[in-house]
C-alpha positions in Angstrom: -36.5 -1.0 -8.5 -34.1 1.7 -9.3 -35.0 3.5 -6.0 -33.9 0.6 -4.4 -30.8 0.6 -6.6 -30.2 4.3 -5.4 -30.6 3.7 -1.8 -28.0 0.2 -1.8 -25.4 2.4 -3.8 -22.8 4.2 -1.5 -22.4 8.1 -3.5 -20.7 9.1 -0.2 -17.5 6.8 -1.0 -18.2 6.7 -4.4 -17.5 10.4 -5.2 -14.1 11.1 -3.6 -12.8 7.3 -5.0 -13.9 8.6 -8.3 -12.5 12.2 -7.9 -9.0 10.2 -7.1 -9.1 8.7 -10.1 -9.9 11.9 -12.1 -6.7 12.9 -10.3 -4.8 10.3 -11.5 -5.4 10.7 -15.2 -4.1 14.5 -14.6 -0.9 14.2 -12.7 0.0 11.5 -14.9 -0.5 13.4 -17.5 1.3 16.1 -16.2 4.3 13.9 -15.1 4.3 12.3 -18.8 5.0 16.0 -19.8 7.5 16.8 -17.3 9.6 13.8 -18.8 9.0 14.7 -22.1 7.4 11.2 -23.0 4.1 10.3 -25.3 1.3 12.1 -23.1 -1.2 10.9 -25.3 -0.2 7.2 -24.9 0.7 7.6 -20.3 -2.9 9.5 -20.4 -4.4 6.7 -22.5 -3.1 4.0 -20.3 -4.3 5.3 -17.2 -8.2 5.7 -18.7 -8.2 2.4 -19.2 -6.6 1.1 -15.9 -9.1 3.6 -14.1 -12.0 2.2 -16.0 -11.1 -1.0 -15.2 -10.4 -0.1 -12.0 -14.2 1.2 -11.1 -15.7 -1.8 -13.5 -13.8 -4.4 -10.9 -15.4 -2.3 -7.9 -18.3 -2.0 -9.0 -18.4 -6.7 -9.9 -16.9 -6.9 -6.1 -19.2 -4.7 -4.3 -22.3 -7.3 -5.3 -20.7 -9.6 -3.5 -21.7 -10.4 0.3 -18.6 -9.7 2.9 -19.8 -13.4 4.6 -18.7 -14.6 1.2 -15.5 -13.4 0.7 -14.8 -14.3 4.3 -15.9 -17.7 3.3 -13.4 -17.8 0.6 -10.5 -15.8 2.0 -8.3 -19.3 2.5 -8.5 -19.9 -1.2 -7.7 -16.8 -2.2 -4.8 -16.9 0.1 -3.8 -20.0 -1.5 -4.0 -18.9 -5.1 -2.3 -15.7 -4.1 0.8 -17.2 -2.4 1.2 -19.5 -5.6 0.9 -16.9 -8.2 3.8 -14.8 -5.9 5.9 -18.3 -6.1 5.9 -18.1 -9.9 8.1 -15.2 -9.7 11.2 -18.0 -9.8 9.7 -19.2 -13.2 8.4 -16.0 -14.8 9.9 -12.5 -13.5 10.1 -9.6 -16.0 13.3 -10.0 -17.3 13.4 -6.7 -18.2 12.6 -5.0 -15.0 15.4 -7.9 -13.4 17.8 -6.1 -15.3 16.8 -2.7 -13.9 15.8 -3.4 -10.6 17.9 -7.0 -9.5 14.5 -8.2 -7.9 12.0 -10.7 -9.2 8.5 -8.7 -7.9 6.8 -8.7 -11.5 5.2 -11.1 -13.0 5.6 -11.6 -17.1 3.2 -14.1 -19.0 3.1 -12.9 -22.8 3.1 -9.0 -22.8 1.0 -8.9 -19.8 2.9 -8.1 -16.6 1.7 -7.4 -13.2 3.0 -7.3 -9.4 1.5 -10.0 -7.4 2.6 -8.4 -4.1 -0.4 -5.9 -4.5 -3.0 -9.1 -4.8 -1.4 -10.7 -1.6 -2.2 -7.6 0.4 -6.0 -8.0 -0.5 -5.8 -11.5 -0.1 -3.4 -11.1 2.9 -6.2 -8.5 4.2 -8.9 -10.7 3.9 -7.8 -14.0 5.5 -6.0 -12.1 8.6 -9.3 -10.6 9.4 -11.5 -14.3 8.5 -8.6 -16.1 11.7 -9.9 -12.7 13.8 -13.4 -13.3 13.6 -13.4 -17.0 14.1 -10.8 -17.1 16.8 -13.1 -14.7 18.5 -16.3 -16.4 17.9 -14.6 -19.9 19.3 -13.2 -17.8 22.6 -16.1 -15.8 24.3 -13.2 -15.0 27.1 -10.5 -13.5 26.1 -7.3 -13.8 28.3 -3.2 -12.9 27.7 -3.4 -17.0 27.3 -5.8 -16.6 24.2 -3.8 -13.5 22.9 -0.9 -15.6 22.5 -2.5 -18.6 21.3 -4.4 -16.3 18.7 -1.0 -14.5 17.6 0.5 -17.5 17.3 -1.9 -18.7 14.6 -1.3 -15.7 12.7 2.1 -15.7 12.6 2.4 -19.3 11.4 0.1 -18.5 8.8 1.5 -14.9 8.0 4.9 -17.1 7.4 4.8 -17.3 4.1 4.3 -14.5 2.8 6.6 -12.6 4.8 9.1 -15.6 3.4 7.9 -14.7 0.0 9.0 -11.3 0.5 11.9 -11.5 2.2 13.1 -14.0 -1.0 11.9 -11.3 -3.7 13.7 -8.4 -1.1 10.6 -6.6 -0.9 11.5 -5.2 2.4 9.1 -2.0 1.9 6.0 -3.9 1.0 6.4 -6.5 4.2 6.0 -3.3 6.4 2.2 -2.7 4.7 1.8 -6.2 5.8 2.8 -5.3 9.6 0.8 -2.3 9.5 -2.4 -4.1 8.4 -1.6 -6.6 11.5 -0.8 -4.0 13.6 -4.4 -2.5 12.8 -6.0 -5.4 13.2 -4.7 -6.5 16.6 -5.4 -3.2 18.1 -8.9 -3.2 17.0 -9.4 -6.6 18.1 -8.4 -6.2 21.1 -5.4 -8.3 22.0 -4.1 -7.2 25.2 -2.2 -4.6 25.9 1.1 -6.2 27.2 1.3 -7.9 24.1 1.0 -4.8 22.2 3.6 -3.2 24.6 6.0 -6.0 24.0 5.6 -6.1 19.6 5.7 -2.4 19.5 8.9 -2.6 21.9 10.4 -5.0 20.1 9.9 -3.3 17.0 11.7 0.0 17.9 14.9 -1.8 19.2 15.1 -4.0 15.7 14.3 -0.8 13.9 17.6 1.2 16.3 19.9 -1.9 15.6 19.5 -1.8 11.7 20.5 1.4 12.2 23.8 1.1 14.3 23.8 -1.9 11.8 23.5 -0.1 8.5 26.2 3.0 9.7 29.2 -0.2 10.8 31.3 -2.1 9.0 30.7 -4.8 10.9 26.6 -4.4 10.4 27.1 -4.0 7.2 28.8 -7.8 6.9 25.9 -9.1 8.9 23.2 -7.2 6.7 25.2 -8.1 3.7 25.1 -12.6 4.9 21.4 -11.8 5.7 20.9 -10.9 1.5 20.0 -7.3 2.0 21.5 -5.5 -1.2 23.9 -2.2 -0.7 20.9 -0.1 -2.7 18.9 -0.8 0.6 21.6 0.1 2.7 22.3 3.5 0.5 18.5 4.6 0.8 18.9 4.4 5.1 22.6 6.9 4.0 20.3 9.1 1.9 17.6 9.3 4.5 19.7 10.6 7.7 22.1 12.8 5.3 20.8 13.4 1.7 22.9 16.3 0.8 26.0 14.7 1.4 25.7 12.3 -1.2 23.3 14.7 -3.4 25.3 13.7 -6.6 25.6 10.0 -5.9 22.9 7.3 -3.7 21.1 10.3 -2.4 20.4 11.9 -5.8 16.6 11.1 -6.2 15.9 12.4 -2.9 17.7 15.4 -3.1 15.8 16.2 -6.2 12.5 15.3 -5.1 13.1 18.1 -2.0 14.0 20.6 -4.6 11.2 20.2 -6.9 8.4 20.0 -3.5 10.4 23.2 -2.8 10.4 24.9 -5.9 6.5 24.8 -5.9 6.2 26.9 -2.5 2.7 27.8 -1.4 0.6 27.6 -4.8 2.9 25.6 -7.5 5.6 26.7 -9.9 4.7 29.6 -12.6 4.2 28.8 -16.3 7.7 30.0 -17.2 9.8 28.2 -14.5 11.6 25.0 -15.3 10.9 21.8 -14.2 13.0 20.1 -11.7 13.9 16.9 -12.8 13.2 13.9 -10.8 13.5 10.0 -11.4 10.7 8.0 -11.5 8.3 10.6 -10.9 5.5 9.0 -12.7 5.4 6.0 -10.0 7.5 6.1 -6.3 7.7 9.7 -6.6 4.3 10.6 -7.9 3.8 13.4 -4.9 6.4 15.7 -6.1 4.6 16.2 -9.0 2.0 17.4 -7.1 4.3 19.5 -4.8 6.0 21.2 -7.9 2.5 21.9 -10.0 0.4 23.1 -7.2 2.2 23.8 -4.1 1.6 23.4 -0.5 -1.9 24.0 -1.0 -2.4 21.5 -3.2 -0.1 19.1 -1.6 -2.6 19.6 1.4 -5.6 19.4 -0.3 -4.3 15.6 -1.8 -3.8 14.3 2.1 -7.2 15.8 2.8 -9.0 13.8 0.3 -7.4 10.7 1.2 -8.2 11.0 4.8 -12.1 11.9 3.7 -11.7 8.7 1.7 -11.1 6.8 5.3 -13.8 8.7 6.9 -16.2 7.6 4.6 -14.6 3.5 4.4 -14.6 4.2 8.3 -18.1 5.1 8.2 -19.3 2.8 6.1 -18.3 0.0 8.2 -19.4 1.7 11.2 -23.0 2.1 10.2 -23.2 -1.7 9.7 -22.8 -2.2 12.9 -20.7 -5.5 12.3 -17.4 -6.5 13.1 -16.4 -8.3 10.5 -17.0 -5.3 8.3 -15.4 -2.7 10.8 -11.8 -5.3 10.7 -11.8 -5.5 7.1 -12.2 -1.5 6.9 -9.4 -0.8 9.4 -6.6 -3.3 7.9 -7.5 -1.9 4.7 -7.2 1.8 5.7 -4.3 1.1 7.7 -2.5 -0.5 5.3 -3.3 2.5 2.7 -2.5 4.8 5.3 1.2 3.5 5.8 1.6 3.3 2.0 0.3 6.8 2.2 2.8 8.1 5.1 5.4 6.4 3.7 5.6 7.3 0.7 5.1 11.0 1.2 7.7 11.1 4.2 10.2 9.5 1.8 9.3 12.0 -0.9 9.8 15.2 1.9 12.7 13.6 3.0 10.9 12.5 6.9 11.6 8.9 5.6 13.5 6.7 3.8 12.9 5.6 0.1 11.6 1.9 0.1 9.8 2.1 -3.2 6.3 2.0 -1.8 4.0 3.5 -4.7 1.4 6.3 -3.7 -2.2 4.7 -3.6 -4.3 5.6 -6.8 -1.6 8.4 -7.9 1.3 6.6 -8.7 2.1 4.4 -12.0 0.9 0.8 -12.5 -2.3 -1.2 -13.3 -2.3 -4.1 -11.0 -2.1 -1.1 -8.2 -5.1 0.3 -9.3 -6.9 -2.8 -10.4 -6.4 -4.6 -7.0 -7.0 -1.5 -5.1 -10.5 -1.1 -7.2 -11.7 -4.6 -5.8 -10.9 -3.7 -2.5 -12.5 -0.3 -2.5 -15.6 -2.5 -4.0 -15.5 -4.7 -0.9 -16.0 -1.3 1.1 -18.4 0.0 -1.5 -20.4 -3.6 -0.8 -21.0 -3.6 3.2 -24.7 -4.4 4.0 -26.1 -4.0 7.7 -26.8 -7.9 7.6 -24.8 -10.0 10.1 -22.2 -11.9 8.5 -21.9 -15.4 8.5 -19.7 -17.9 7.3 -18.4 -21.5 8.2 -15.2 -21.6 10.5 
């Protein structure tokens, strides 16, 4: 029995998520010192969301792919409700701070549903995939369109639920995870050609947008907020308003920088960076150990991908291998975007670092879909349509 046991469990995955999470607890821990807060109490925190974290992976990978499949309407459902209580029970307190309603607050428990709609999101995006392929053996530019039109009617309200909360940063995960999934589900190529085409000239106007007066009206009656506006300003010129909008960025190049190849000495001062412990978890890493270390971090997470990637491979399912992509997609953008922001490549958007940064629902939520990897079997799955 427990050979058996030791053949089903994954150690290949298993390792480098758990080595993540060891590195969580330390540049927590090291950010907590930085600021000059209660390291006992950030270090404590993050044991116990880790713990939970792998207990929740470990319940979810038990559980058959066909049946979360099965499911994935329901939980898309609940998940889409709980984000519509935001208008009921926000977190005052991070309102005040932040002049968006993306948390949660029941009691003294508070959470970000957004990070449970991408799992959800995930799920259900890849259940329409599977079924629309299984209903049309042949697949035309007809189909395509048919097929994308499905998923954009039913993609509708979340992206409506984000565009009411302002979360402009986490909708892009949500393109990226369809973005992944129509490219490895083969929709054709003049489609693709057309979205992706489409997507660069939006992403040019907001920029002639955001830098007129004019644009700025328009952008202003279509309820973006000047703070969104400011972080595009930072982006293409941070130094110019280093003492002002741009001052977090400029900050977070300085302390990358002041790490070099191998990380700052014992004796040199900390560069002082806001919200370090969360959006801007990297620079951390940049000032403590350096390029080198830095490098090392983006290894591991793309070993992490190799081994999700190869996981689902190995089944030889599909079902498994679209589930693996959209979730390593949508890591991967999280990942790219939150790194270029902190180099200064890209603009802040308040995306969180994946495992490193700052907040429990992250990690819990990311534990259950890492179990979902850590549960793919070689059996075909099957569900009803």
């Amino acid at each position: 029995m427990l050979k058996r046991l030791n053949n089903d469990f994954n150690y290949a995955l298993f390792l480098p998520i758990l080595l993540f999470y060891l590195i969580s607890i330390g540049v927590q821990s090291m950010a907590a010192e930085l600021d000059g807060v209660d390291v006992k109490n950030v270090v404590t925190k993050q044991i116990i969301f880790c713990v939970l974290s792998l207990v929740a992976m470990m319940i979810v990978s038990k559980i058959k792919t066909a049946t979360l499949l099965k499911y994935a309407p329901l939980f898309y459902v609940l998940s889409l409700g709980v984000m519509a209580l935001l208008y009921w029970f926000y977190d005052p307190a991070m309102y005040s701070v932040t002049s968006t309603k993306r948390w949660l607050r029941i009691g003294s428990f508070s959470f970000q549903p957004s990070e449970l709609m991408k799992l959800s999101f995930t799920l259900f995006m890849v259940r329409l995939t599977v079924v629309n392929e299984m209903r049309c053996r042949q697949r035309s530019l007809k189909s395509d369109l048919y097929f994308l039109g499905k998923i954009a009617l039913y993609s509708l309200p979340t992206f409506l639920l984000m565009f009411m909360q302002r979360d402009f940063g986490t909708s892009l995960v949500f393109i990226a995870i369809l973005g992944a999934l129509f490219v490895i589900s083969g929709v054709h190529w003049k489609i693709l050609a057309v979205i992706t085409g489409s997507g660069a000239a939006i992403g040019s106007l907001l920029l002639v947008l955001v830098f007129s007066k004019w644009g700025n009206q328009l952008l202003y009656g279509m309820h973006f907020k000047t703070y969104q506006l400011d972080r595009v300003r930072a982006w293409v010129d941070p130094f110019q308003y280093q003492d002002s909008i741009a001052y977090q960025q400029v900050q977070s190049l300085y302390a990358i920088g002041s790490g070099g190849l191998t990380g700052r000495g014992a004796d040199q001062s900390a560069v002082y960076v806001p919200v370090r412990e969360s959006d801007m978890i990297f620079t951390v890493i940049g000032e403590s150990f350096g390029f080198i270390g830095g490098t090392i971090v983006i290894f591991l997470y793309f070993y992490l991908f190799y081994q999700i990637l190869s996981t689902a491979i190995k089944t030889n399912n599909k079902a498994n291998l679209y589930v693996a992509v959209a979730f390593v997609f949508g890591l991967l953008f999280q990942i790219f975007e939150n790194i270029g922001a902190a180099i200064g490549v890209l603009p802040l958007t308040g995306i969180p670092l994946p495992i490193l940064s700052q907040g429990g629902t992250s990690l819990i939520v990311l534990g259950i879909g890492l179990g979902v990897m850590m549960g793919f079997k070689e059996k075909q799955v099957h569900f009803e349509k």
